[in-house]
C-alpha distance (Angstrom), angle and dihedral (degrees) to the residues before:
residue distance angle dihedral
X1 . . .
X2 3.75 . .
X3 3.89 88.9 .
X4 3.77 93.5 56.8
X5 3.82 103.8 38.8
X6 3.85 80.6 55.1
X7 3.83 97.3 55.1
X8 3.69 87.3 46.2
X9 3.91 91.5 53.6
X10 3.88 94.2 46.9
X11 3.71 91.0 47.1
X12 3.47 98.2 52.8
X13 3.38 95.6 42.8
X14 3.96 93.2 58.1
X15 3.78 90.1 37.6
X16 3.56 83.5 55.2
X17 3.56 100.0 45.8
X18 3.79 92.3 46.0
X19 3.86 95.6 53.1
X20 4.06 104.4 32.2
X21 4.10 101.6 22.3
X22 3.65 91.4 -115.6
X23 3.83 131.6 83.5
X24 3.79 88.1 -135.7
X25 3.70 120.3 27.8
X26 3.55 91.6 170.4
X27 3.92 143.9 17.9
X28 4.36 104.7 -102.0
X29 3.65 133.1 166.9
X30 3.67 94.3 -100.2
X31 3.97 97.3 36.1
X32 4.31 90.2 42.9
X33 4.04 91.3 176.5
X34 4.10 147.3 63.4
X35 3.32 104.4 -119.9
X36 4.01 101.5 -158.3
X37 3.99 127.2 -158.5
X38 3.38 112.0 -104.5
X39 3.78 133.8 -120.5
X40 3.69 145.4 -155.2
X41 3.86 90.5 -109.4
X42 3.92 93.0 50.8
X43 3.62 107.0 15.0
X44 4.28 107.4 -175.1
X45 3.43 136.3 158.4
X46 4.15 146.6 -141.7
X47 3.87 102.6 -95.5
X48 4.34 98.4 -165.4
X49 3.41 107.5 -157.0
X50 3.94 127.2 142.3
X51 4.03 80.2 -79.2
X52 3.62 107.3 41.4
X53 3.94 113.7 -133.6
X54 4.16 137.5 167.1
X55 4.18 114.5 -125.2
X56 4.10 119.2 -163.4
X57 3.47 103.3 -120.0
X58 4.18 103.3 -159.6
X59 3.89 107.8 133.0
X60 3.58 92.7 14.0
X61 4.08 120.3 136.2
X62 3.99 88.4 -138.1
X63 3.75 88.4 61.0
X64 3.73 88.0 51.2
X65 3.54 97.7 50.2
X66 3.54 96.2 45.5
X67 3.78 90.4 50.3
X68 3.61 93.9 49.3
X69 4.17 90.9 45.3
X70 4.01 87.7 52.1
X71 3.79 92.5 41.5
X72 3.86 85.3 49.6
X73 4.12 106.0 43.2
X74 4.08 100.2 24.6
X75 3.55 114.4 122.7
X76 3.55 117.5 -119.4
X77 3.84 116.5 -132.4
């Protein structure tokens, strides 16, 4: 059960994203919350669990590393 509900979630969420620009265009039974871009001021992320929730992510050592991965591989125009 588990197993299915989940492939449901993560294929509507990349149908989504693919067709409207945003994993969740719209509050739905199986997608139950606005998932909001994120900003410098109040950067937060997607946590995908078998509930799905959003976690602030200042002083966190994921934000770090992913700042120090894009800092590192970005291509410079």
């Amino acid at each position: 059960m588990f197993e299915s509900k989940m492939i449901d979630k993560m294929t509507t969420l990349w149908t989504n994203f693919a067709k409207f620009g945003e994993p969740i265009p719209e509050v739905t039974k199986l997608l139950s919350l606005k998932w909001y871009p994120t900003n410098s001021t109040s950067p937060h992320a997607m946590v995908i669990d078998e509930e799905l929730s959003t976690s602030h992510l200042w002083y966190s050592e994921a934000l770090k590393y992913w700042r120090q991965v894009y800092s590192k591989y970005r291509r410079k125009i």
